[in-house]
C-alpha positions as CSV (number, residue, x, y, z in Angstrom):
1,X,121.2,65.7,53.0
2,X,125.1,66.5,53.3
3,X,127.4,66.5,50.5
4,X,130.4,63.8,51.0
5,X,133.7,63.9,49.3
6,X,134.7,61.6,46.8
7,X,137.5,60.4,45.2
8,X,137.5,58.7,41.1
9,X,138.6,55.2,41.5
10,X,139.8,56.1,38.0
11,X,141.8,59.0,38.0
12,X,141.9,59.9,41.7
13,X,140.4,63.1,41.4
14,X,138.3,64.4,44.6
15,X,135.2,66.4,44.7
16,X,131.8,66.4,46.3
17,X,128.6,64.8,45.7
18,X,125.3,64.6,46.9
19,X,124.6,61.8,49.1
20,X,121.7,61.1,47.4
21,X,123.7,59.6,44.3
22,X,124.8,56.7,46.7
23,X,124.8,53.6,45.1
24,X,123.9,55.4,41.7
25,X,126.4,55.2,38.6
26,X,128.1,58.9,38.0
27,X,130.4,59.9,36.0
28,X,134.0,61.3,37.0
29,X,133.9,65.3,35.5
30,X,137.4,64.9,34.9
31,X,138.2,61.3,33.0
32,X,134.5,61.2,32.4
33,X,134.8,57.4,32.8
34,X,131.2,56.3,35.0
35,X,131.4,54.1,38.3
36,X,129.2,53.4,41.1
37,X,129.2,55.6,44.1
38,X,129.7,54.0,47.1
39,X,130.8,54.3,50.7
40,X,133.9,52.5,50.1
41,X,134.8,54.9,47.6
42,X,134.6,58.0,49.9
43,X,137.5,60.0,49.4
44,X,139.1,61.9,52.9
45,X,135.3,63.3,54.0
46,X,134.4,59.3,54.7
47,X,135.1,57.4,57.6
48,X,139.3,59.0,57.5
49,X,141.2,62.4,57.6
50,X,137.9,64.0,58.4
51,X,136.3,61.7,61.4
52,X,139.7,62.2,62.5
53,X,140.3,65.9,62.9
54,X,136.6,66.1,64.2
55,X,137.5,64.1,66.9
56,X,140.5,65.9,67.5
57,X,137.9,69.3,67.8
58,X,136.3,67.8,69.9
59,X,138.8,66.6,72.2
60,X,140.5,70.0,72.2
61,X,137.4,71.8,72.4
62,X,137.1,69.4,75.8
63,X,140.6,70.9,77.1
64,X,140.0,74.2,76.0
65,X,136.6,74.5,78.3
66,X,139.6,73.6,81.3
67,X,142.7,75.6,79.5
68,X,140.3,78.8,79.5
69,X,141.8,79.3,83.4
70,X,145.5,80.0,81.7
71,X,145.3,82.3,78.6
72,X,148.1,81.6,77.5
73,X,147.3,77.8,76.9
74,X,143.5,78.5,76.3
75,X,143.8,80.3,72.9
76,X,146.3,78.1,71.2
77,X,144.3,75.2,72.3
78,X,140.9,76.6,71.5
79,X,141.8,78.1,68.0
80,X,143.8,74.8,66.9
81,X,140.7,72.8,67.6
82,X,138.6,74.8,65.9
83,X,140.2,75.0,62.7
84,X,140.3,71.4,63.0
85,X,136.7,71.1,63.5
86,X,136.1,73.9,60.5
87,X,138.2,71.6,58.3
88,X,136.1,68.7,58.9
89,X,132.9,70.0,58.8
90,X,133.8,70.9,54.8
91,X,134.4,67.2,54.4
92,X,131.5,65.8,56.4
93,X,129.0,67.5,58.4
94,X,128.9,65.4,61.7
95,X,127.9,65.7,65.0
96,X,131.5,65.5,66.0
97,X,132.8,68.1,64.1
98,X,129.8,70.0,65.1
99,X,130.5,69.9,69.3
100,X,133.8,70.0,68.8
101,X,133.7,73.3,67.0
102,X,130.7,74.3,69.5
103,X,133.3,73.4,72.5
104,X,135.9,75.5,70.6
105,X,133.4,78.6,70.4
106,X,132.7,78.3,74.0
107,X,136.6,78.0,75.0
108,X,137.4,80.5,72.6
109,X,135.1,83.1,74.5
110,X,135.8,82.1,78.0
111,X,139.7,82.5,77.3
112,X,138.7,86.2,75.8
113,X,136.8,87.5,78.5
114,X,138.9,85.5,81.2
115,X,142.2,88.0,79.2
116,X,140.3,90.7,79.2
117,X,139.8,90.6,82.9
118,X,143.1,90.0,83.5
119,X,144.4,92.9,81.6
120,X,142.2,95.4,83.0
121,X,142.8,94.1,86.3
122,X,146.8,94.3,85.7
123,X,146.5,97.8,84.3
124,X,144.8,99.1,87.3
125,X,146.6,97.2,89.9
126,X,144.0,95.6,91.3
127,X,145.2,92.4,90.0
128,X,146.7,90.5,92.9
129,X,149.6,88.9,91.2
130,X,150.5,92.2,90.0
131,X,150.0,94.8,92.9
132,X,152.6,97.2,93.7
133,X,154.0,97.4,97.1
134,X,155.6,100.4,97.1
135,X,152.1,102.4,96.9
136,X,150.8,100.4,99.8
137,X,150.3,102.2,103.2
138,X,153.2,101.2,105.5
139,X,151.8,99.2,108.2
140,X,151.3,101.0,111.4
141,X,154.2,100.0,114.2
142,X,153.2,98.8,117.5
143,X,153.0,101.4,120.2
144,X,154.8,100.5,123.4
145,X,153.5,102.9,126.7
């Protein structure tokens, strides 16, 4: 069972509880005044700010598996998506947040080695954006008889 955040319809304070106090009456640690825990009450780890940044890991995590190709767009991408998905996995452990961080991972890695690659390629000029033609054999001229 996950813990979800709530809120004190009291006193606003947040914190987590077991799920298994749904419907149950608990009280708030801070105002101690009781009320009934319920899914309307769910503070930002309900249905709101964290459904919301694991679907945007997810959908990042989706453009980082194509950004990977372009370094320079793969990590900002990758890394943004999964601190978003990190975030929402504290408030609510979904499946989501969960592929969306997954997705990230992957990304993440294939943007790393796909760097790598293209850093050891560039450093020995093997690289073919990046090859020097002033080492290159002159081409051989025509002979005429």
């Amino acid at each position: 069972m996950a813990m979800l955040r709530m809120a004190c319809p009291h006193c606003g304070e947040e914190g987590a509880i077991h799920e298994a106090y749904m419907g149950r009456t608990v009280p708030c640690p801070k105002c101690r005044q009781e009320f009934a825990v319920s899914p309307f009450q769910l503070g930002r780890g309900g249905h709101g700010e964290g459904n919301g940044q694991a679907v945007t890991s997810l959908v990042l995590g989706l453009i980082g598996l194509l950004a990977w190709i372009i370094p320079l767009f793969g990590f900002p991408v990758t890394i943004v998506g999964l601190v978003k998905g990190r975030r929402s996995l504290a408030w609510t452990n979904t499946s989501l947040a969960r592929a969306g961080v997954t997705l990230c991972i992957i990304g993440l890695v294939l943007t790393g080695i796909n760097s790598a690659v293209g850093a050891y390629l560039g450093a020995t000029n093997q690289h073919p954006a990046f090859r020097s033609t002033i080492c290159a054999p002159a081409p051989e001229l025509p002979r005429h008889y």
